[in-house]
PDBQT receptor file of N, H, CA, C and O in Angstrom, charges set to zero:
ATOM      1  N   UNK A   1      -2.267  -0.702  13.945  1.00  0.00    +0.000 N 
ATOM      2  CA  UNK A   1      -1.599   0.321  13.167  1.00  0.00    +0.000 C 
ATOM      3  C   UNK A   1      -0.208   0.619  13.737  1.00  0.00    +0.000 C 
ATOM      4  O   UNK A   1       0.649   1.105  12.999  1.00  0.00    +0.000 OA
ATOM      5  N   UNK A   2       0.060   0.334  15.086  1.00  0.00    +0.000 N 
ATOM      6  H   UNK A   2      -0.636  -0.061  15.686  1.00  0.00    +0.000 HD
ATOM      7  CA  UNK A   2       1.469   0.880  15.809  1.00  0.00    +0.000 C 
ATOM      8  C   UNK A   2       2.573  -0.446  14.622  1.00  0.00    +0.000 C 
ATOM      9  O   UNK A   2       3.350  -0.078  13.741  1.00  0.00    +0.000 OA
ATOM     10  N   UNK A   3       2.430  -1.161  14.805  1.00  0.00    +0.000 N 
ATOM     11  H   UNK A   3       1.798  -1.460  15.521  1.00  0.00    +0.000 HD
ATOM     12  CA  UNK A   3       3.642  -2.047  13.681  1.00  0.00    +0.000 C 
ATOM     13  C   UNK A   3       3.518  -1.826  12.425  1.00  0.00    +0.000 C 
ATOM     14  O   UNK A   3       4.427  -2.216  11.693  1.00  0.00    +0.000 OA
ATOM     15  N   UNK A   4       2.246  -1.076  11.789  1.00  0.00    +0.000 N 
ATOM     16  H   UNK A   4       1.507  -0.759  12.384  1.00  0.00    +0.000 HD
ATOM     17  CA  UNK A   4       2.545  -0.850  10.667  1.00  0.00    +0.000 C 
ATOM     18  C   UNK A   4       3.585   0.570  10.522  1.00  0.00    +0.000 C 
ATOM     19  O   UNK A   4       4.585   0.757   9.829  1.00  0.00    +0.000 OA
ATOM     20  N   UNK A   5       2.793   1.539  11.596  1.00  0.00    +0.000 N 
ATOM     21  H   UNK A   5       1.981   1.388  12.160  1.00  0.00    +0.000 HD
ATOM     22  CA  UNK A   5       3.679   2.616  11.419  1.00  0.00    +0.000 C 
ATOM     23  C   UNK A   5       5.214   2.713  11.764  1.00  0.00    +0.000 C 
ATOM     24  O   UNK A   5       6.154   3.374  11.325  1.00  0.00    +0.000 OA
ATOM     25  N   UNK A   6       5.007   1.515  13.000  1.00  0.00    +0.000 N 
ATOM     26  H   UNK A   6       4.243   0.977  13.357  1.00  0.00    +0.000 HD
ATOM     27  CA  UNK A   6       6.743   1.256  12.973  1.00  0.00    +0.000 C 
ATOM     28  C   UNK A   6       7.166   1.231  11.509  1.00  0.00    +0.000 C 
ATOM     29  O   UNK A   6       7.865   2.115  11.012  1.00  0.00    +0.000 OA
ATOM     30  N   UNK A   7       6.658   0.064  10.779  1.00  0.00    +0.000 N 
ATOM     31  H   UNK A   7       6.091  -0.653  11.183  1.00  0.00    +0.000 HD
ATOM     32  CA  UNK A   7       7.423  -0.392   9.689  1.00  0.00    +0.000 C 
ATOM     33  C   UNK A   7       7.617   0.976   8.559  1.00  0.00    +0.000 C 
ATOM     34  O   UNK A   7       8.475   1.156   7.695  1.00  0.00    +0.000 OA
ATOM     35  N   UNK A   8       6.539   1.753   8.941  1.00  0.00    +0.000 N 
ATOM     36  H   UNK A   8       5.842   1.607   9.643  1.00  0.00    +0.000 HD
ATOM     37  CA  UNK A   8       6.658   3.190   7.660  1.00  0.00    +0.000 C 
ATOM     38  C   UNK A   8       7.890   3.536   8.050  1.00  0.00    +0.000 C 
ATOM     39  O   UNK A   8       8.822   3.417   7.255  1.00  0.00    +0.000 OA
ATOM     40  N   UNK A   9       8.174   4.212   9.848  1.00  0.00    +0.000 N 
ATOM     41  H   UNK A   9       7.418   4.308  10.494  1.00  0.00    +0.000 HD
ATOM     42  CA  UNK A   9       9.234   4.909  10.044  1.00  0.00    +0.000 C 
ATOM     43  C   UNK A   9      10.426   4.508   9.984  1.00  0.00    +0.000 C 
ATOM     44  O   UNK A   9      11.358   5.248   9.668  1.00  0.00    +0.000 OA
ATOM     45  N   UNK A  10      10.542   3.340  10.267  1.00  0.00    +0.000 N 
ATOM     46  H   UNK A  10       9.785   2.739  10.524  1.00  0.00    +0.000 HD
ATOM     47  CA  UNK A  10      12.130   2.129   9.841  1.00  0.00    +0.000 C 
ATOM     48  C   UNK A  10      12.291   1.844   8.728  1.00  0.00    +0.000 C 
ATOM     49  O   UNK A  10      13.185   1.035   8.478  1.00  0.00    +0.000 OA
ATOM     50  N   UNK A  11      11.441   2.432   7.578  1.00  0.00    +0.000 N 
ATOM     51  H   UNK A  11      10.715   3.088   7.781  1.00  0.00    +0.000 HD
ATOM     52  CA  UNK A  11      11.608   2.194   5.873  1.00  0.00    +0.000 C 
ATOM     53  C   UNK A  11      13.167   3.057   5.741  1.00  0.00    +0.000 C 
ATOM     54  O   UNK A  11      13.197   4.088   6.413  1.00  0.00    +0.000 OA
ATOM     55  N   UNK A  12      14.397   2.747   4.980  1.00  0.00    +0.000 N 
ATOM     56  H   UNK A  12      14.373   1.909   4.434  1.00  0.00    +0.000 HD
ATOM     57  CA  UNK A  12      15.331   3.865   4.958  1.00  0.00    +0.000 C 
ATOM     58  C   UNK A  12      14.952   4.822   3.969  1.00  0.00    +0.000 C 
ATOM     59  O   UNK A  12      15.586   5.839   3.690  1.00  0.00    +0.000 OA
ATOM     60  N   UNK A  13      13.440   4.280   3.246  1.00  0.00    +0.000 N 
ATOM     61  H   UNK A  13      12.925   3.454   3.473  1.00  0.00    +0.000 HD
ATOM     62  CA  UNK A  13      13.119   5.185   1.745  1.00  0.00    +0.000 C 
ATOM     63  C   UNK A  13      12.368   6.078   2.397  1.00  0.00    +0.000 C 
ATOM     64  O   UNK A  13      11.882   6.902   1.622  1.00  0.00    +0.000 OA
ATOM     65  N   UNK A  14      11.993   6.286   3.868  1.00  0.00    +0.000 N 
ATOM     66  H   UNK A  14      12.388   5.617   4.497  1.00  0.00    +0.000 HD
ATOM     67  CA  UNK A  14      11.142   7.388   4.270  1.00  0.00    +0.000 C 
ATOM     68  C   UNK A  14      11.523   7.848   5.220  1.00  0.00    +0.000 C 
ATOM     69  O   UNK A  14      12.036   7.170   6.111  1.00  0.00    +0.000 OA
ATOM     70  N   UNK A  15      11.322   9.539   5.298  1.00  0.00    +0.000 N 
ATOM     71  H   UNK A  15      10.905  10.089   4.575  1.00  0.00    +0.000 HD
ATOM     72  CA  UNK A  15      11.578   9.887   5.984  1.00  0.00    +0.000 C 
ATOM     73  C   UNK A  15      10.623  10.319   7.273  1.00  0.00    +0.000 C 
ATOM     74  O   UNK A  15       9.395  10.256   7.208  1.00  0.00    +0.000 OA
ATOM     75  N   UNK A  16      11.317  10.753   8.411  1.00  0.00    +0.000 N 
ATOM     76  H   UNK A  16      12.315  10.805   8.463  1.00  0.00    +0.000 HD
ATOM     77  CA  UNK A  16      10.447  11.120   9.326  1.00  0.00    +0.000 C 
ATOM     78  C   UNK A  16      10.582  12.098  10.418  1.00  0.00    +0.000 C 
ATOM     79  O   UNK A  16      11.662  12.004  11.002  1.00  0.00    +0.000 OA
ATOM     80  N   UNK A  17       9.575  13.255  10.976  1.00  0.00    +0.000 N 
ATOM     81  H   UNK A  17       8.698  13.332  10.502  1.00  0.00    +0.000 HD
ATOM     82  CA  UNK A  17       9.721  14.322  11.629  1.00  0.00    +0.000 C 
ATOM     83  C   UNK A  17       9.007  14.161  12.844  1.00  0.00    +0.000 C 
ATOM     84  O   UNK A  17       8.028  13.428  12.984  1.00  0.00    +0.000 OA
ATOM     85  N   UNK A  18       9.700  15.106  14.009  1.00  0.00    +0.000 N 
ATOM     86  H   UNK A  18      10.495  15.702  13.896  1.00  0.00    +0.000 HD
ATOM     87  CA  UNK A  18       9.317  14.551  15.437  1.00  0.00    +0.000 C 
ATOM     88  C   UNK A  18       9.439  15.996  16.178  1.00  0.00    +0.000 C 
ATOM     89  O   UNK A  18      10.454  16.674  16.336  1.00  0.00    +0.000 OA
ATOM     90  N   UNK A  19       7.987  16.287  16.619  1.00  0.00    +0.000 N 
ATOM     91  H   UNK A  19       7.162  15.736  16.490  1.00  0.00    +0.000 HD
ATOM     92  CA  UNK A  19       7.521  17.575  16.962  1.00  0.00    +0.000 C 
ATOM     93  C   UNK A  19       7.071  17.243  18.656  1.00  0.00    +0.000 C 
ATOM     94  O   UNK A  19       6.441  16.222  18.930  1.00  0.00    +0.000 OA
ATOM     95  N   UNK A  20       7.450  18.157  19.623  1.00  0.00    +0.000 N 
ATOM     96  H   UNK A  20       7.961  18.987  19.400  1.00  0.00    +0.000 HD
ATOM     97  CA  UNK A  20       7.098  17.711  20.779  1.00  0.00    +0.000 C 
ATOM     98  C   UNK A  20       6.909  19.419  20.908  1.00  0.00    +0.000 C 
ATOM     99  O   UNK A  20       7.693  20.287  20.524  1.00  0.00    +0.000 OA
ATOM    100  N   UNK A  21       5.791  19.552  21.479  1.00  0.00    +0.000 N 
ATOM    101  H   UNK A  21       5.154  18.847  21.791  1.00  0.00    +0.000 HD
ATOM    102  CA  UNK A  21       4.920  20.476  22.678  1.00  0.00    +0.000 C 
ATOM    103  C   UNK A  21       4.513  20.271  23.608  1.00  0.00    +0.000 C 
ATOM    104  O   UNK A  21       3.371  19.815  23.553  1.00  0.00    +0.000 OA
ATOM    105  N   UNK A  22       5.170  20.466  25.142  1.00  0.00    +0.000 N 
ATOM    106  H   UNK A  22       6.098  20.836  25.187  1.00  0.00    +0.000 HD
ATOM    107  CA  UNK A  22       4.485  20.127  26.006  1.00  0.00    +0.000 C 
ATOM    108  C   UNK A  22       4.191  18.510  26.251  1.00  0.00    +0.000 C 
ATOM    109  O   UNK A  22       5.052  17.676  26.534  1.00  0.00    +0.000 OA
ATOM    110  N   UNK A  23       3.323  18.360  26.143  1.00  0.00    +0.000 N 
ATOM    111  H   UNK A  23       2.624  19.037  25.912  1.00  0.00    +0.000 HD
ATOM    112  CA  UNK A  23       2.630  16.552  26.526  1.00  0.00    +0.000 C 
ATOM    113  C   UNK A  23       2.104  16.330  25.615  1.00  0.00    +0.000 C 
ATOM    114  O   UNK A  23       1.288  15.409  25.616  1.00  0.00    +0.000 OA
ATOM    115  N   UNK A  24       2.382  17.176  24.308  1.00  0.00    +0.000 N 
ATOM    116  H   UNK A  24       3.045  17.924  24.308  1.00  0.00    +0.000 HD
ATOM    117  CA  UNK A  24       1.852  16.285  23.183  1.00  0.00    +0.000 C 
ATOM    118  C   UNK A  24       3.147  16.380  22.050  1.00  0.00    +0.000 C 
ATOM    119  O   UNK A  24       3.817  17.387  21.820  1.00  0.00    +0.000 OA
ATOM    120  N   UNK A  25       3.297  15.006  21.403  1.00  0.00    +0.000 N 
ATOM    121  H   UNK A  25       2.753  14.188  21.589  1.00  0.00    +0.000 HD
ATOM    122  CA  UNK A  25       4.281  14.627  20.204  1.00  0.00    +0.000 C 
ATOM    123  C   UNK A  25       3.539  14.388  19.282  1.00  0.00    +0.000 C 
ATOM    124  O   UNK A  25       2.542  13.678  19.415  1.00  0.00    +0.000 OA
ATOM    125  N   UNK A  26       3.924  14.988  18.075  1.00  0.00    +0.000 N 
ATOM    126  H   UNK A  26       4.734  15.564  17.968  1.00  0.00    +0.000 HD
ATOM    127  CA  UNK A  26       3.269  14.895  16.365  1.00  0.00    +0.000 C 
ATOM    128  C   UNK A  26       4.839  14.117  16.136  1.00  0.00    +0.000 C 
ATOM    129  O   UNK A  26       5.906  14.487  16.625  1.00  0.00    +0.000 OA
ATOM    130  N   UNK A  27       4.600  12.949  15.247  1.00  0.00    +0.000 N 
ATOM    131  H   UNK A  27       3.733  12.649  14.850  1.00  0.00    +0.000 HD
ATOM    132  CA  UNK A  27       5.081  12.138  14.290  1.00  0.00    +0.000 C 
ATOM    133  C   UNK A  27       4.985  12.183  13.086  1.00  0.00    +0.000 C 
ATOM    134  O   UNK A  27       4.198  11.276  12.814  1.00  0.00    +0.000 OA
ATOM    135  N   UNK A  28       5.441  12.912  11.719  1.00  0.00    +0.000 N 
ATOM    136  H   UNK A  28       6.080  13.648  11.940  1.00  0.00    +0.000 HD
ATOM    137  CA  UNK A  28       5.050  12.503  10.914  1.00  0.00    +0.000 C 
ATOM    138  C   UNK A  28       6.260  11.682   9.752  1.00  0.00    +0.000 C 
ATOM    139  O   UNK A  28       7.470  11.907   9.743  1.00  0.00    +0.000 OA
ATOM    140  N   UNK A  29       5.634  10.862   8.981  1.00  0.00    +0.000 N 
ATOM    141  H   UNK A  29       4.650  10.680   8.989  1.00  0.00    +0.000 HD
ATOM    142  CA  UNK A  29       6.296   9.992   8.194  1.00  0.00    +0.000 C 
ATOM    143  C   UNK A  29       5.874  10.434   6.722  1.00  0.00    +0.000 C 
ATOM    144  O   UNK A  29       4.698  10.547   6.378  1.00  0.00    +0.000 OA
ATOM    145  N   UNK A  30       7.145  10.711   5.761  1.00  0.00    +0.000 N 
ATOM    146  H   UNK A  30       8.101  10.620   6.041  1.00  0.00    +0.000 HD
ATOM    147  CA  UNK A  30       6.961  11.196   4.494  1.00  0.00    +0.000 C 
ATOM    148  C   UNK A  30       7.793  10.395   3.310  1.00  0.00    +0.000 C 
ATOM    149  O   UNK A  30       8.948  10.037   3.541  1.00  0.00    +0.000 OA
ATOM    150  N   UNK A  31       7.188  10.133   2.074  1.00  0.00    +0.000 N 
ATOM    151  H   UNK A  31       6.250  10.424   1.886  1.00  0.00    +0.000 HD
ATOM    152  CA  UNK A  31       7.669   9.301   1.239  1.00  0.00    +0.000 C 
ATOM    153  C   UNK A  31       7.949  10.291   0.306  1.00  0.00    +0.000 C 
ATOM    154  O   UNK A  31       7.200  10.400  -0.665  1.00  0.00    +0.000 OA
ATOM    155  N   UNK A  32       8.941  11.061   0.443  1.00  0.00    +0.000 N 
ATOM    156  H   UNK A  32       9.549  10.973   1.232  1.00  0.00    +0.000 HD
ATOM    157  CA  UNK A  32       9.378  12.307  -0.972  1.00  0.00    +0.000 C 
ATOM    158  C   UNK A  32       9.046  13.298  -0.029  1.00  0.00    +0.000 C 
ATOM    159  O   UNK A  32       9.473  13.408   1.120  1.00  0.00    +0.000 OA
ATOM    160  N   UNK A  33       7.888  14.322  -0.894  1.00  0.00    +0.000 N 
ATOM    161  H   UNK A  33       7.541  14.233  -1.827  1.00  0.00    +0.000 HD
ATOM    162  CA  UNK A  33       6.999  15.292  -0.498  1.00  0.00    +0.000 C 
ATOM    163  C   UNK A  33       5.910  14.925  -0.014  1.00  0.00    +0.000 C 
ATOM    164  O   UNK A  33       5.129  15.875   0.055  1.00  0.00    +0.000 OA
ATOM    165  N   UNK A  34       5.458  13.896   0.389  1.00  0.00    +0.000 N 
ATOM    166  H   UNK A  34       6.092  13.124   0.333  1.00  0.00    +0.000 HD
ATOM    167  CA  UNK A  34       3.972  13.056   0.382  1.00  0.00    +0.000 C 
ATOM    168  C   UNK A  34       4.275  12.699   1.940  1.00  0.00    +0.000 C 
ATOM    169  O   UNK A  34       5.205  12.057   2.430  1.00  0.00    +0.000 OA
ATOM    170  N   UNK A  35       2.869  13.508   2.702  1.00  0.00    +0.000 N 
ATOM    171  H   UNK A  35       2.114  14.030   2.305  1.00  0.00    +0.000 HD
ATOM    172  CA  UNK A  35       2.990  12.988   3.641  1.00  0.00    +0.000 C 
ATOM    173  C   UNK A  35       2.332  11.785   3.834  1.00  0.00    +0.000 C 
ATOM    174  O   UNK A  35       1.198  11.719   3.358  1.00  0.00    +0.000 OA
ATOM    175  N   UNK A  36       2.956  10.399   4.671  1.00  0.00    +0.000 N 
ATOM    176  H   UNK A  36       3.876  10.452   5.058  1.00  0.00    +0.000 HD
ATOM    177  CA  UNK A  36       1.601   9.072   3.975  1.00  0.00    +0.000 C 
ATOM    178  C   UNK A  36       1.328   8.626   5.924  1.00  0.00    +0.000 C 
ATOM    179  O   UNK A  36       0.440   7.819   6.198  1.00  0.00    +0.000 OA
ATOM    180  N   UNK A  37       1.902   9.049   6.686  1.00  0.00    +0.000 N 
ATOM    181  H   UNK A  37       2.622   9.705   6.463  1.00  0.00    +0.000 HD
ATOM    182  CA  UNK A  37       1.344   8.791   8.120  1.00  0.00    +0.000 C 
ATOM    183  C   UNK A  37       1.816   9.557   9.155  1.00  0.00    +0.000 C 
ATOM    184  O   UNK A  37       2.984   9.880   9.367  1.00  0.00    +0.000 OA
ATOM    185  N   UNK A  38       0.658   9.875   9.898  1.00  0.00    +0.000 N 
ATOM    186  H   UNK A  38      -0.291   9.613   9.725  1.00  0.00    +0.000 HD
ATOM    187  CA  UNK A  38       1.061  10.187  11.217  1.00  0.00    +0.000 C 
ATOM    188  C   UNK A  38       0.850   9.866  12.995  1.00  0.00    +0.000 C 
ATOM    189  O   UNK A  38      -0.174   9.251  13.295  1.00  0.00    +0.000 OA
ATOM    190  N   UNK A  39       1.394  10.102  13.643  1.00  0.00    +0.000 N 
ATOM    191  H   UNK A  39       2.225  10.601  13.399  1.00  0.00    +0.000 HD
ATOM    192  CA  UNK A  39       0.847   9.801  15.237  1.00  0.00    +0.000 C 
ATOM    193  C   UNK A  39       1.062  10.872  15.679  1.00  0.00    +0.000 C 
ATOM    194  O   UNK A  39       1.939  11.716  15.495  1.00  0.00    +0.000 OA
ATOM    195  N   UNK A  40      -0.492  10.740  16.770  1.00  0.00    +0.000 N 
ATOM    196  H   UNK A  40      -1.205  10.054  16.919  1.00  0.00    +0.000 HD
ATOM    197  CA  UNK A  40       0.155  11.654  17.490  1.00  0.00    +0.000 C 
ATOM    198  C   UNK A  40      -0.633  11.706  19.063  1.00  0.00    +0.000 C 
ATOM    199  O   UNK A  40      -1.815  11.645  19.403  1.00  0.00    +0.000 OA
ATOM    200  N   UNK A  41       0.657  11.849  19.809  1.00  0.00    +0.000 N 
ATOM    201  H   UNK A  41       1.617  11.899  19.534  1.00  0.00    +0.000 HD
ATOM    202  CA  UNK A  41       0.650  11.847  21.628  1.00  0.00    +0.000 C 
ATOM    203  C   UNK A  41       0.179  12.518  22.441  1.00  0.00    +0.000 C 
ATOM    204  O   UNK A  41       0.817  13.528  22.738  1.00  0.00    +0.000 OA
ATOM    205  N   UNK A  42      -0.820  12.317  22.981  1.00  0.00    +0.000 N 
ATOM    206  H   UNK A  42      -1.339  11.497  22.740  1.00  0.00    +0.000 HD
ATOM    207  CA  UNK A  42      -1.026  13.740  23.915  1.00  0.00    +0.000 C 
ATOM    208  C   UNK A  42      -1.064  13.000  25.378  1.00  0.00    +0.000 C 
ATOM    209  O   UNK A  42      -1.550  11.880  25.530  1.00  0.00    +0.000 OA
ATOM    210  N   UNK A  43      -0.496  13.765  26.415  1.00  0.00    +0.000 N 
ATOM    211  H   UNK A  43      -0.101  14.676  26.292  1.00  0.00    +0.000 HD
ATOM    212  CA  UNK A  43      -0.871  12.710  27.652  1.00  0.00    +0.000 C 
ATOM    213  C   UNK A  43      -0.629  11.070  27.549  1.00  0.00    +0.000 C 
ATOM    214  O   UNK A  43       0.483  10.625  27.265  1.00  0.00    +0.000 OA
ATOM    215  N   UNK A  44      -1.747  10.231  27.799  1.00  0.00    +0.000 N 
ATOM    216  H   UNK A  44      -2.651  10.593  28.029  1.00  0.00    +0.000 HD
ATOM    217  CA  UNK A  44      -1.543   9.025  27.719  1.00  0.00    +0.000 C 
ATOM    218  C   UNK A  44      -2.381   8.163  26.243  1.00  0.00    +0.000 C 
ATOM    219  O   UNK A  44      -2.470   6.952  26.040  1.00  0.00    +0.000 OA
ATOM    220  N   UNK A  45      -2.880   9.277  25.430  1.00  0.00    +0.000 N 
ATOM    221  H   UNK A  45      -2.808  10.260  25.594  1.00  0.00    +0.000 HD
ATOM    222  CA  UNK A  45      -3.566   8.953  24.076  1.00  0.00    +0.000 C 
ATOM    223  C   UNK A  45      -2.620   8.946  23.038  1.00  0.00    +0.000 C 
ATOM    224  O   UNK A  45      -1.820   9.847  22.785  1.00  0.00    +0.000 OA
ATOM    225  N   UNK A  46      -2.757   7.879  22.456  1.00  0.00    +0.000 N 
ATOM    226  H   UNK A  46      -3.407   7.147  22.663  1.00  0.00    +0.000 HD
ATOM    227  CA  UNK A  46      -1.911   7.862  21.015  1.00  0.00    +0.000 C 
ATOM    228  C   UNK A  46      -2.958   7.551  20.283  1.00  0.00    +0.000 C 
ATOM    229  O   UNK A  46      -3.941   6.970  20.744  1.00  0.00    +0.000 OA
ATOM    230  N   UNK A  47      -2.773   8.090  18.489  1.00  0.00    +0.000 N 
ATOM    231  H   UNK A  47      -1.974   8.562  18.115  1.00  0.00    +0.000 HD
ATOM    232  CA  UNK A  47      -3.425   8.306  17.986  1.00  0.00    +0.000 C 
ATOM    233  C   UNK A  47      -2.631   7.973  16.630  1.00  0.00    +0.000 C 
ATOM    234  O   UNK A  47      -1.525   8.514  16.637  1.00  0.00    +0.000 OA
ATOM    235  N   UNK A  48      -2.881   7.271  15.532  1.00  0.00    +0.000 N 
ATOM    236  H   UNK A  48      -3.779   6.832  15.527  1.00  0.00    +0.000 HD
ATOM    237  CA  UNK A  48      -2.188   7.091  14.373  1.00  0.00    +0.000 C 
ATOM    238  C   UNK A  48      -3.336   7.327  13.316  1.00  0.00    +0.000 C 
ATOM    239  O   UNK A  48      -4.525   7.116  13.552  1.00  0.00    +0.000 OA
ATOM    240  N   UNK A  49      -2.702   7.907  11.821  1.00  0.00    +0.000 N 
ATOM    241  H   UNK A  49      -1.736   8.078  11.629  1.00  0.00    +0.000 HD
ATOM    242  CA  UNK A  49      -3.590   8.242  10.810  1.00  0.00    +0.000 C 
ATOM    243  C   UNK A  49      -2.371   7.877  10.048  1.00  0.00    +0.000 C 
ATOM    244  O   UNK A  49      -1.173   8.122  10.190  1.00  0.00    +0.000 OA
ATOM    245  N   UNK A  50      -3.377   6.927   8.834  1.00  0.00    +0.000 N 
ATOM    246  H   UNK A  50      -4.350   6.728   8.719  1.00  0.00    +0.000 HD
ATOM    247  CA  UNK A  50      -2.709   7.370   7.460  1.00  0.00    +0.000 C 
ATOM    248  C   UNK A  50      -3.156   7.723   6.427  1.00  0.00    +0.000 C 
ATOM    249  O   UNK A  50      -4.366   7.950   6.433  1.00  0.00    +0.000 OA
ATOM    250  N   UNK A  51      -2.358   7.929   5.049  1.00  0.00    +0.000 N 
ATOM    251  H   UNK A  51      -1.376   7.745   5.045  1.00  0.00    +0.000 HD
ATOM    252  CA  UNK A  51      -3.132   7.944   4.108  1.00  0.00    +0.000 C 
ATOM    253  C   UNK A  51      -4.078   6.899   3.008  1.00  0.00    +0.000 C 
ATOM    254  O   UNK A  51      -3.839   5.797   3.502  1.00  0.00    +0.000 OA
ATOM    255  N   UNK A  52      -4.501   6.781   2.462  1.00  0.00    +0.000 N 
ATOM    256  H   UNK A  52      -4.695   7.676   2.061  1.00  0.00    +0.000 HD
ATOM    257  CA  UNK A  52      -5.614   5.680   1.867  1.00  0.00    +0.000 C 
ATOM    258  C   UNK A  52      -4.696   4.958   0.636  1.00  0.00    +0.000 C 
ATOM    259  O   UNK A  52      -4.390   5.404  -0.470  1.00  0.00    +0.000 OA
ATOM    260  N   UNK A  53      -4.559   4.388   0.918  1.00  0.00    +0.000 N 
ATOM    261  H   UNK A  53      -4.809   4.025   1.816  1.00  0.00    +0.000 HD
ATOM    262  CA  UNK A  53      -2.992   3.303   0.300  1.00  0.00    +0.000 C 
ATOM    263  C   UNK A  53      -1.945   3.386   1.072  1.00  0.00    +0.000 C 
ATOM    264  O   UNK A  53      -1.007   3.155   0.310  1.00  0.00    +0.000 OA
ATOM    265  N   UNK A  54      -1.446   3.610   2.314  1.00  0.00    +0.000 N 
ATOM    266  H   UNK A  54      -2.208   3.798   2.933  1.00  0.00    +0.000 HD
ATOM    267  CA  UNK A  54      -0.641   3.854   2.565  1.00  0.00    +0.000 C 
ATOM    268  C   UNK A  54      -0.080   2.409   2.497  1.00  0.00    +0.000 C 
ATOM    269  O   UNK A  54       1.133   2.382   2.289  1.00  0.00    +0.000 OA
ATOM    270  N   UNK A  55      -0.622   1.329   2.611  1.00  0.00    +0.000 N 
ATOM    271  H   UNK A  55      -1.608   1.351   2.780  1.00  0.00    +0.000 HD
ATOM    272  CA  UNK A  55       0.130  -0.006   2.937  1.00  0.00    +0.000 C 
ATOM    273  C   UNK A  55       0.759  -0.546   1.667  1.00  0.00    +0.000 C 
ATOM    274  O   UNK A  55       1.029  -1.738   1.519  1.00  0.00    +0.000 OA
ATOM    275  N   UNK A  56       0.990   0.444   0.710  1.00  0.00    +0.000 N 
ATOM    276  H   UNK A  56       0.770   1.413   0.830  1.00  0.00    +0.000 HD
ATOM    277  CA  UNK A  56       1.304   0.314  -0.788  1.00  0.00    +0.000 C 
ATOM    278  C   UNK A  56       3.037   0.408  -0.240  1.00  0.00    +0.000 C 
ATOM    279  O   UNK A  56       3.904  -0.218  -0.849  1.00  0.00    +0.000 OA
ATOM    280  N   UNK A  57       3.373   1.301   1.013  1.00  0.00    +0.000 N 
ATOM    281  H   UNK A  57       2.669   1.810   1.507  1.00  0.00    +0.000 HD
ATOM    282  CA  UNK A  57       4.735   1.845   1.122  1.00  0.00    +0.000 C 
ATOM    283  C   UNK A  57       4.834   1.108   2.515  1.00  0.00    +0.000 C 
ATOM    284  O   UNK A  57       5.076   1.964   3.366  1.00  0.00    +0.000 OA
ATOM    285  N   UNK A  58       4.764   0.150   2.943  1.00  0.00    +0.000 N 
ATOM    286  H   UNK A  58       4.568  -0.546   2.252  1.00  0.00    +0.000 HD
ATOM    287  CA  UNK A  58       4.821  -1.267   3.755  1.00  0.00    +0.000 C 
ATOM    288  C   UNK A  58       6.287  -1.558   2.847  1.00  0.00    +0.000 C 
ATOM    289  O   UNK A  58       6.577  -1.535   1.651  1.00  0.00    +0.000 OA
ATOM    290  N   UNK A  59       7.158  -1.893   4.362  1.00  0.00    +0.000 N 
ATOM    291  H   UNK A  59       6.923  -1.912   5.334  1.00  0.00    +0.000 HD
ATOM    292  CA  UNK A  59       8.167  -3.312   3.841  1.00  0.00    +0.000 C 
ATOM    293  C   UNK A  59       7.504  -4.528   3.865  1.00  0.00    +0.000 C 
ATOM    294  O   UNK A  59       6.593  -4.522   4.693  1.00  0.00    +0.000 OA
ATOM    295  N   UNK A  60       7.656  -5.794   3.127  1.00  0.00    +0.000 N 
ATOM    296  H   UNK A  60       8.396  -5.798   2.454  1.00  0.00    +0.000 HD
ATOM    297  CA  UNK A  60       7.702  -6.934   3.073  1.00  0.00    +0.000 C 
ATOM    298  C   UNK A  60       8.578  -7.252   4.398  1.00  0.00    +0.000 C 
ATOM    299  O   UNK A  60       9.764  -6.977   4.576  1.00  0.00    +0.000 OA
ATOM    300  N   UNK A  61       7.579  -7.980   5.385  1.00  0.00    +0.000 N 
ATOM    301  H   UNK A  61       6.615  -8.203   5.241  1.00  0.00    +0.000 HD
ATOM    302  CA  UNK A  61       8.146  -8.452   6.401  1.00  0.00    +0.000 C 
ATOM    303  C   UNK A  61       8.689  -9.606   6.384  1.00  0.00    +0.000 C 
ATOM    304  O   UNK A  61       8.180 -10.550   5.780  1.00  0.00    +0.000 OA
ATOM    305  N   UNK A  62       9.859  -9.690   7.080  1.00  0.00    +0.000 N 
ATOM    306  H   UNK A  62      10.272  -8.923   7.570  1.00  0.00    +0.000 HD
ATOM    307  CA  UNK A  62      10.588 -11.321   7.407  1.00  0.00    +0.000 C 
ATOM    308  C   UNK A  62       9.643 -12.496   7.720  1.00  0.00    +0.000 C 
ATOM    309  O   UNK A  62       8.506 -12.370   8.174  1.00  0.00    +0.000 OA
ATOM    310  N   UNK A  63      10.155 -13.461   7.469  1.00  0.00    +0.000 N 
ATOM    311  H   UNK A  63      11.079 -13.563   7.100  1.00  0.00    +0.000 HD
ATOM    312  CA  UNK A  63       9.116 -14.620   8.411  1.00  0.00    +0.000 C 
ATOM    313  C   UNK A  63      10.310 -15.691   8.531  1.00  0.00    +0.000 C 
ATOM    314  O   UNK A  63      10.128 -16.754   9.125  1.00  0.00    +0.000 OA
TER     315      UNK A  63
């Protein structure tokens, strides 16, 4: 999921918000009003969620 969510947050069609408390960071990635993924840091745990299609808002990768 970490390269997919790269690819959400490097989309220029989406945007993205970056919340830090302490030792933990919330990530979230939004397509409009729609939030479609997030991570999030605490200590040495990362943690990614998305939404159920999210790979609908995937770039087409190079090869």
């Amino acid at each position: 999921m970490k390269t997919e969510f790269d690819n959400l947050r490097t989309n220029p069609l989406h945007l993205y918000q970056t919340d830090t408390n302490g030792e933990k960071q919330i990530v979230k990635i939004f397509s409009g009003e729609l939030l479609i993924a997030k991570m999030i840091k605490h200590k040495k745990s990362i943690r990614y969620f998305g939404i159920k299609g999210y790979s609908q808002y995937l770039l087409a990768e190079k090869n």
